[in-house]
C-alpha positions in Angstrom: -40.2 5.9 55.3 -36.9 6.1 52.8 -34.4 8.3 53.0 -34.3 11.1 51.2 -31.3 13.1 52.2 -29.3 13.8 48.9 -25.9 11.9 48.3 -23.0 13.5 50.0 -21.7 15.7 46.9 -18.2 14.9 45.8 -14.9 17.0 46.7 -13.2 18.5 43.9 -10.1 15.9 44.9 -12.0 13.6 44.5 -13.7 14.6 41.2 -10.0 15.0 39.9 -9.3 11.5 41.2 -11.9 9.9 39.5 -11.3 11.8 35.9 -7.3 11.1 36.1 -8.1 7.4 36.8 -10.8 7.6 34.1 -8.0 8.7 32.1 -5.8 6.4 33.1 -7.9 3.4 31.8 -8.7 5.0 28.8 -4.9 5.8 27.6 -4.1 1.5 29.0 -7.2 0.8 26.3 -5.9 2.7 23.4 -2.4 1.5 24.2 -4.2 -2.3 24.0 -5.9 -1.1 21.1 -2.3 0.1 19.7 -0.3 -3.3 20.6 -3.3 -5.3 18.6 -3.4 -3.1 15.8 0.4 -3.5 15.0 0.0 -7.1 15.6 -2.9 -7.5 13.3 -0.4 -5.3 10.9 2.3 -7.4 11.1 0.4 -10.7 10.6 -0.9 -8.9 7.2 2.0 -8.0 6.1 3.6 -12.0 6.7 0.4 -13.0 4.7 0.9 -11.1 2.4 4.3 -11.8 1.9 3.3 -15.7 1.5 0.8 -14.7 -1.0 3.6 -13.2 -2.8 5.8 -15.9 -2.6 3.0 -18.5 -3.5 2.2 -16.4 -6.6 5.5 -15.9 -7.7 6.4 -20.5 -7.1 3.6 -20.6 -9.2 4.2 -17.8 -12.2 7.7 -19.5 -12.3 6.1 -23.1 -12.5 3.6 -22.0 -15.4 6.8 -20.6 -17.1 9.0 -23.7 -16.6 6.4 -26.1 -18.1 5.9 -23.6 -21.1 9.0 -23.5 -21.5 9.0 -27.5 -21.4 6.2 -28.2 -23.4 7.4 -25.3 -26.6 10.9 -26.8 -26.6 9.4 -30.8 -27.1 7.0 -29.0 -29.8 9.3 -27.6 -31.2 11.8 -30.8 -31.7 8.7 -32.4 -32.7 8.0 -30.0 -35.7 12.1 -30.1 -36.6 11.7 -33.9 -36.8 8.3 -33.6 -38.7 10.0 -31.3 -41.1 13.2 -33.4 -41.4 10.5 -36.5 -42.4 9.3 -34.0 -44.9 12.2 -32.7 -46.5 13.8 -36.3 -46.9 10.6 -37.6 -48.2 10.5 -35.0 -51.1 12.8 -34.5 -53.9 12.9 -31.7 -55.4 14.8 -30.0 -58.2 17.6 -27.3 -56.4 15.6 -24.6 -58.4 12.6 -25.7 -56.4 14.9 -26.2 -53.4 15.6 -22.8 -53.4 12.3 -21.6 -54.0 10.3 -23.3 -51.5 13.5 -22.5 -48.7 12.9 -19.3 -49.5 9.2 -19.0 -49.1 10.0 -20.7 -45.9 11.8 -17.7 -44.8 9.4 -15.3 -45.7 6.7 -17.0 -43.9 8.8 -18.1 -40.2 10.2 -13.9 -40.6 5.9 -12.7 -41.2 4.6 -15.2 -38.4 7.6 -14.3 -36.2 7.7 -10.1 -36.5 4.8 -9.2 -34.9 3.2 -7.4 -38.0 0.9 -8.7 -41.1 2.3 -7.6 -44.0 -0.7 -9.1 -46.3 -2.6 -5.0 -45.3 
């Protein structure tokens, strides 16, 4: 035959017990909880400083060989236009004109706006 005698009900002491140490283990879990959470924080924030680092190497690389590669153009197209101008004669009224159309056309190209509208 079993036993079928109820279980020996609980005191209120130890009732209290078991919810304070109930609520003890629950405040040591969110305090884990807390210490990963800031770690997992912190690690972002080093990543993301990297990333910002990484990108901003890099922008400046891009720029430096830009700046590289426009300056050797431009020396290219000085000597080009040196070869040019040695390699025509022209009258000084001509000269003048063509220096002059020159102008007009580096100032147009270089201000940003079309005046042909």
């Amino acid at each position: 035959m079993t036993d079928r005698s109820p279980a020996r009900p609980m005191s209120v002491r130890e009732a209290m017990d078991r919810v304070l140490a109930a609520e003890r283990e629950a405040q040591a879990q969110i305090e884990s909880c807390r210490t990963d959470a800031e770690r997992i924080q912190s690690d972002a924030r080093d990543r993301a400083r990297r990333i910002k680092e990484t990108t901003q190497r890099r922008i400046s690389d891009v720029h430096a060989a830009s700046h590289r590669q426009t300056a050797a153009r431009i020396r290219e197209m000085r000597r080009e236009a040196a070869r040019l101008r040695a390699a025509i004669d022209y009258e000084p009224a001509q000269s003048t004109a063509v220096r002059k159309a020159a102008q007009n056309l580096a100032r147009r190209l270089t201000s940003g706006h079309n005046d042909d509208h």
